[in-house]
C-alpha positions as CSV (number, residue, x, y, z in Angstrom):
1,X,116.2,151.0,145.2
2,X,112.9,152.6,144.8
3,X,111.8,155.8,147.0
4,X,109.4,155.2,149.7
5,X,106.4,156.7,149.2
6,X,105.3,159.9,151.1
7,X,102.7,159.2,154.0
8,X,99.4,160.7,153.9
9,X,99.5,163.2,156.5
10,X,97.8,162.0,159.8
11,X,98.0,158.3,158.5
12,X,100.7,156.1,160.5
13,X,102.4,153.0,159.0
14,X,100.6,150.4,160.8
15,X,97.0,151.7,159.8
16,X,98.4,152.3,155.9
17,X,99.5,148.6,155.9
18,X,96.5,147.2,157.3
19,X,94.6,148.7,154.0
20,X,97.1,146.4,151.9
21,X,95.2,143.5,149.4
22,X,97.6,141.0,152.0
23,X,96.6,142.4,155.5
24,X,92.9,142.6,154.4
25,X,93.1,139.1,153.3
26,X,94.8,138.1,156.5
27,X,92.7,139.7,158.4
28,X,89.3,138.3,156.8
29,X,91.2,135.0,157.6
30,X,91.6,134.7,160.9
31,X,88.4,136.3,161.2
32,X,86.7,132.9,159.8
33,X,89.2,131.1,162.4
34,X,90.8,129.7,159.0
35,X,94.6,128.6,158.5
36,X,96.6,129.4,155.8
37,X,96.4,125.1,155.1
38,X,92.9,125.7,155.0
39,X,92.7,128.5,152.5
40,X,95.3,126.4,150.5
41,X,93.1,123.3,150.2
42,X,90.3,125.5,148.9
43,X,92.3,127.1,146.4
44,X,94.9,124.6,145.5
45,X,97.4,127.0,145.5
46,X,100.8,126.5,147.6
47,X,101.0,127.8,150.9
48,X,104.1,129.7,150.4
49,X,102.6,131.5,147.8
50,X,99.5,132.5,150.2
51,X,101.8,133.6,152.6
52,X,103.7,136.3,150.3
53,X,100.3,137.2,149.0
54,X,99.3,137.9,152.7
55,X,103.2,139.8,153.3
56,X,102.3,141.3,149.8
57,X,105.5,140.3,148.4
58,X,104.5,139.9,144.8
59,X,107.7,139.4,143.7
60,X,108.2,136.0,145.1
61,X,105.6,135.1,142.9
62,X,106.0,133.8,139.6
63,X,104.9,136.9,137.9
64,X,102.0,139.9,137.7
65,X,99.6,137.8,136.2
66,X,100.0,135.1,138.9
67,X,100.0,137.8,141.7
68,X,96.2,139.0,140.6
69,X,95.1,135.4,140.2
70,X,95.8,133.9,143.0
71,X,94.7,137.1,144.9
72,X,91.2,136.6,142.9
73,X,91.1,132.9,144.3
74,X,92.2,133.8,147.6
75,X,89.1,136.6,148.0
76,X,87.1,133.6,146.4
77,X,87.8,131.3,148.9
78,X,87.1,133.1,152.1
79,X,84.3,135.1,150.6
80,X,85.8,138.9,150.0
81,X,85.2,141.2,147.0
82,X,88.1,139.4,144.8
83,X,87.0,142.2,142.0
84,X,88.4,145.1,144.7
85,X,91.7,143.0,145.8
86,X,92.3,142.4,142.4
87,X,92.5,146.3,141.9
88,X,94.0,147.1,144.6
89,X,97.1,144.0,143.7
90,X,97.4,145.6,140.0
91,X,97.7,148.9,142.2
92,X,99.9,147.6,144.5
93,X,102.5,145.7,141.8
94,X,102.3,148.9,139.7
95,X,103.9,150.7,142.3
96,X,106.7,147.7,143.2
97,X,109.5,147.0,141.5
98,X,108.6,144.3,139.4
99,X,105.6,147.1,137.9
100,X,108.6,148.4,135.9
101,X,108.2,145.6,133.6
102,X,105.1,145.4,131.2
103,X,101.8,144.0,132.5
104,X,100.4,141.5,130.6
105,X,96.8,141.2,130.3
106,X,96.2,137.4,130.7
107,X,95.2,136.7,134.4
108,X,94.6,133.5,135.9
109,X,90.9,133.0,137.3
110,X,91.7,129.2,138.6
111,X,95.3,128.3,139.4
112,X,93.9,124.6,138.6
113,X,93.3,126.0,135.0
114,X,97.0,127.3,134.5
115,X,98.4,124.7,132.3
116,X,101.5,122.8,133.9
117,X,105.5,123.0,133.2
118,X,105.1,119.5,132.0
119,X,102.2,119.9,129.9
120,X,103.4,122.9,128.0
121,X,106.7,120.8,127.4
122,X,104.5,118.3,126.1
123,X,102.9,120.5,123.8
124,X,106.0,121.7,122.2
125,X,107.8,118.6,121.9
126,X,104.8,117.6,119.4
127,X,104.8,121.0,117.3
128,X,108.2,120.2,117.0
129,X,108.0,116.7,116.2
130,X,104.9,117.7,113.9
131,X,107.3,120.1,112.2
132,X,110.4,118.0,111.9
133,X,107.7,115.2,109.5
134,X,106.5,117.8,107.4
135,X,110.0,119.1,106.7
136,X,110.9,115.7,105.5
137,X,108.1,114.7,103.6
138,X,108.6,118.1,101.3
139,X,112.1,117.3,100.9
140,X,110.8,113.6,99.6
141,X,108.0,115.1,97.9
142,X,110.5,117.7,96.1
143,X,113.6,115.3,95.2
144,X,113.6,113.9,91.6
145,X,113.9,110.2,91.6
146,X,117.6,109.5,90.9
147,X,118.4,107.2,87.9
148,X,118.1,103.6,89.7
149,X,114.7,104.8,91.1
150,X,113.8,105.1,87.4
151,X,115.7,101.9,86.2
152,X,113.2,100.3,88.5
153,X,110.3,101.9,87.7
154,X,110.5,101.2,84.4
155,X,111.1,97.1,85.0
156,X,108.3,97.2,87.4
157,X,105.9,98.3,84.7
158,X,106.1,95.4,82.4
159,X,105.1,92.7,85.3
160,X,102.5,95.0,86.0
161,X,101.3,95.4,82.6
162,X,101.3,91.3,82.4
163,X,99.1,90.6,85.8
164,X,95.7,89.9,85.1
165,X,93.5,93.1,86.4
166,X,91.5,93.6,89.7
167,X,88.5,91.3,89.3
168,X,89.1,89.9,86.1
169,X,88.3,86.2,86.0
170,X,90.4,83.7,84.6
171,X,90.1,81.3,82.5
172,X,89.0,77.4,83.7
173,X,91.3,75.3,83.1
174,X,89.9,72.6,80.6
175,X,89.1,69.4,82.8
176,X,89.9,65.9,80.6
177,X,87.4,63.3,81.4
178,X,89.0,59.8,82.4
179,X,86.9,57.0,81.4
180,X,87.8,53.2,82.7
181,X,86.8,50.8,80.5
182,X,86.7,46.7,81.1
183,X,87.6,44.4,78.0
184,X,87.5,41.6,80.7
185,X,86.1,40.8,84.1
186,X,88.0,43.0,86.5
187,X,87.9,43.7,90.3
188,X,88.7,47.0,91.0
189,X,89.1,50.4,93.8
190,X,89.3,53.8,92.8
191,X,89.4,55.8,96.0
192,X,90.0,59.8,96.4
193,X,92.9,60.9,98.9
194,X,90.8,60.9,102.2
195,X,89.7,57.2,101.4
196,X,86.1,57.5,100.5
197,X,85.7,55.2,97.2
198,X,84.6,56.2,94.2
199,X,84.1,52.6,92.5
200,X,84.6,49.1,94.5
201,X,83.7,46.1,93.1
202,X,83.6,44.0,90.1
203,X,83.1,45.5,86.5
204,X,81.4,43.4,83.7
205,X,83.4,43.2,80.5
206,X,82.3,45.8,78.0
207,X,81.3,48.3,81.6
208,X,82.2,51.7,81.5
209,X,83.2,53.7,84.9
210,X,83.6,58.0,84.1
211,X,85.8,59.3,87.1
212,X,84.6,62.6,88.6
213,X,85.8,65.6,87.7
214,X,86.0,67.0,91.7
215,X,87.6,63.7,92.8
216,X,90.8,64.7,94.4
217,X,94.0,62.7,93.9
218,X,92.2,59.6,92.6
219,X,94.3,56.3,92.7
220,X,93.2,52.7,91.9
221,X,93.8,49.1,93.2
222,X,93.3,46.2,91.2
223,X,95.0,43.0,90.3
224,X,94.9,42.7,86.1
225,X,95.5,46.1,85.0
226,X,95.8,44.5,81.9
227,X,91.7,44.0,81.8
228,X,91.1,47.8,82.1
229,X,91.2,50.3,79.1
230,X,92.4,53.8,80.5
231,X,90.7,57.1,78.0
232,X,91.9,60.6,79.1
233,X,89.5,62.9,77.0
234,X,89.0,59.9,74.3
235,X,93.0,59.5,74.1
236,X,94.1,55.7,75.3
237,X,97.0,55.7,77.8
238,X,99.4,53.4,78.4
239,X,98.1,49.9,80.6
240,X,98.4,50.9,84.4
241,X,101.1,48.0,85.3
242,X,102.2,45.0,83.8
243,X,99.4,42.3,83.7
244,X,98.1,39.7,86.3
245,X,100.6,41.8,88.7
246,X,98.4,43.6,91.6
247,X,99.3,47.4,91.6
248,X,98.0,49.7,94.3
249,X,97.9,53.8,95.3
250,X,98.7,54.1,91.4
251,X,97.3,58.0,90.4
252,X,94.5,58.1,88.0
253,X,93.9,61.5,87.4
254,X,94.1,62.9,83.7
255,X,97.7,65.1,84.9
256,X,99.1,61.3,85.7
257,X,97.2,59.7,83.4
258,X,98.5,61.4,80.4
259,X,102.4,61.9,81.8
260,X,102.6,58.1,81.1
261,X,104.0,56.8,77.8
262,X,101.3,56.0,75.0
263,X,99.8,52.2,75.1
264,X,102.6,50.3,72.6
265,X,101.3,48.8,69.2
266,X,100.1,46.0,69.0
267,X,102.3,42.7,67.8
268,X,102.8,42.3,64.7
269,X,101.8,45.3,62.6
270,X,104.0,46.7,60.2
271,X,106.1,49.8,60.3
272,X,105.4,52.5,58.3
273,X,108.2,52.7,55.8
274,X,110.7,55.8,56.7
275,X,110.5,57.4,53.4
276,X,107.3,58.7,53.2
277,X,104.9,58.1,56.7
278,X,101.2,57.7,55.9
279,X,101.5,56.3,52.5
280,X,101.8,52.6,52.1
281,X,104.7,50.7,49.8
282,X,103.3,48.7,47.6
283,X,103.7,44.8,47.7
284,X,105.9,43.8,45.2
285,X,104.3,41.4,42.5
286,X,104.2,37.9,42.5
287,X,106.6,35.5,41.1
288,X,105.8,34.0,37.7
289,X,106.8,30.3,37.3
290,X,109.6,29.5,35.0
291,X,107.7,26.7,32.3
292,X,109.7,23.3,32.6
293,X,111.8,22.8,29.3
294,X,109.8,20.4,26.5
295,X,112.1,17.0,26.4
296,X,113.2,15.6,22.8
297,X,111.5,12.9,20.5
């Protein structure tokens, strides 16, 4: 335990403790006819900590730096010199037992502007957290790929090397015009896949109709297929049904046009011989007539 220290001579106990930061303070106080809830309020500092300011009993403060600062706001608040408490409290905790330790320089102005317990957690939870993701992002950054990372790699870069690049156009795909043609007097409907028709009525023999090349999912109803003549980019396709039979919802574009089998040939015409295709066999040549033997005298 610390010595007391040695009275000035004629100066008794009572009057030397009514000099203290805490007594002035109190005394300044109750001058104003203020509580201790009062000053409180104005400062935002806890009442049990103004109260051991007044009994100037620093240590049941936090620490030094808390002991000036709330001294400062407490002089602040009930309009004494807070620049003279605040000496005499550096003073005062110089010559306690907690002045043994070293003084720090930071003092708190405005207990409202010491950060919080919770916010200072806060705060290093993040630097932690902020530490912990760049540790691992070197360690990726640093780590050579291991050998199925490169096997990989190295089948990823063909596909890529076969996609078409960013913005380059490709090519139209070549659009086969489908041309209807009648070789007889025909009723017909060519319609698109919401209904709307694109021909309806009766076509003339020797008329032509061109489908559209926007029409989507064209189809056809009509009842003697057999009077149409279908051209998918001036190819003939096979008849659309059998004839005199009504056939209906029957595709028309060129993809279904030309999946059907070729039109057959006509009746009749010869084959071309297996031997050689292209090059016709010669007929063979006609028979000559055997002469009728000359009769006898």
């Amino acid at each position: 335990m610390a010595d007391e220290p040695e009275l000035e001579p004629g100066v008794s106990t009572s009057e030397r403790q009514q000099g203290t930061p805490g007594a002035r303070l109190r005394a300044a106080r109750e001058a104003q006819g203020l509580s201790i809830q009062d000053v409180a309020t104005r400062t935002r500092i806890a009442q049990r900590q103004l109260e051991a300011i007044e009994r100037d009993d620093y240590a049941a403060l936090p620490g030094i730096p808390y002991a000036v600062g709330f001294a400062r706001a407490y002089a602040r608040a009930i309009d004494v010199d807070e620049v003279a408490i605040a000496a005499d409290v550096r003073n005062a905790v110089h010559n306690s037992e907690i002045g043994a330790n070293r003084y720090e320089a930071f003092e708190p102005a405005d207990p409202a502007r010491v950060p919080s317990r919770a916010l200072a957690w806060t705060a290093a939870a993040i630097v932690v957290i902020l530490i912990a993701a760049f540790a691992v992002w070197r360690t990726q950054l640093l780590t050579p790929p291991t050998g199925e990372e490169i096997a990989q790699q190295q089948q990823a870069a063909p596909v890529a090397a076969t996609r078409p690049a960013a913005g380059a156009r490709r090519p139209a795909p070549v659009v086969q015009t489908v041309v209807f043609t009648a070789n007889d007097d025909v009723w017909l409907r060519i319609y698109d896949e919401a209904g709307d028709r694109l021909k309806d009525g009766l076509m003339k023999k020797g008329e032509s109709f061109t489908l559209p090349p926007n029409a989507r999912n064209p189809m056809i109803l009509t009842g003697r297929p057999q009077a149409l003549t279908v051209t998918v980019g001036g190819k003939a396709v096979a008849p659309l049904g059998p004839p005199d039979r009504t056939i209906s919802d029957v595709p028309v574009n060129a993809e279904a046009l030309l999946a059907r089998a070729a039109p057959a040939a006509p009746a009749g015409a010869a084959a071309a011989p297996a031997g050689n295709p292209g090059v016709a066999t010669p007929a063979p040549p006609p028979a000559v007539p055997t002469p009728a033997p000359v009769g006898g005298n």
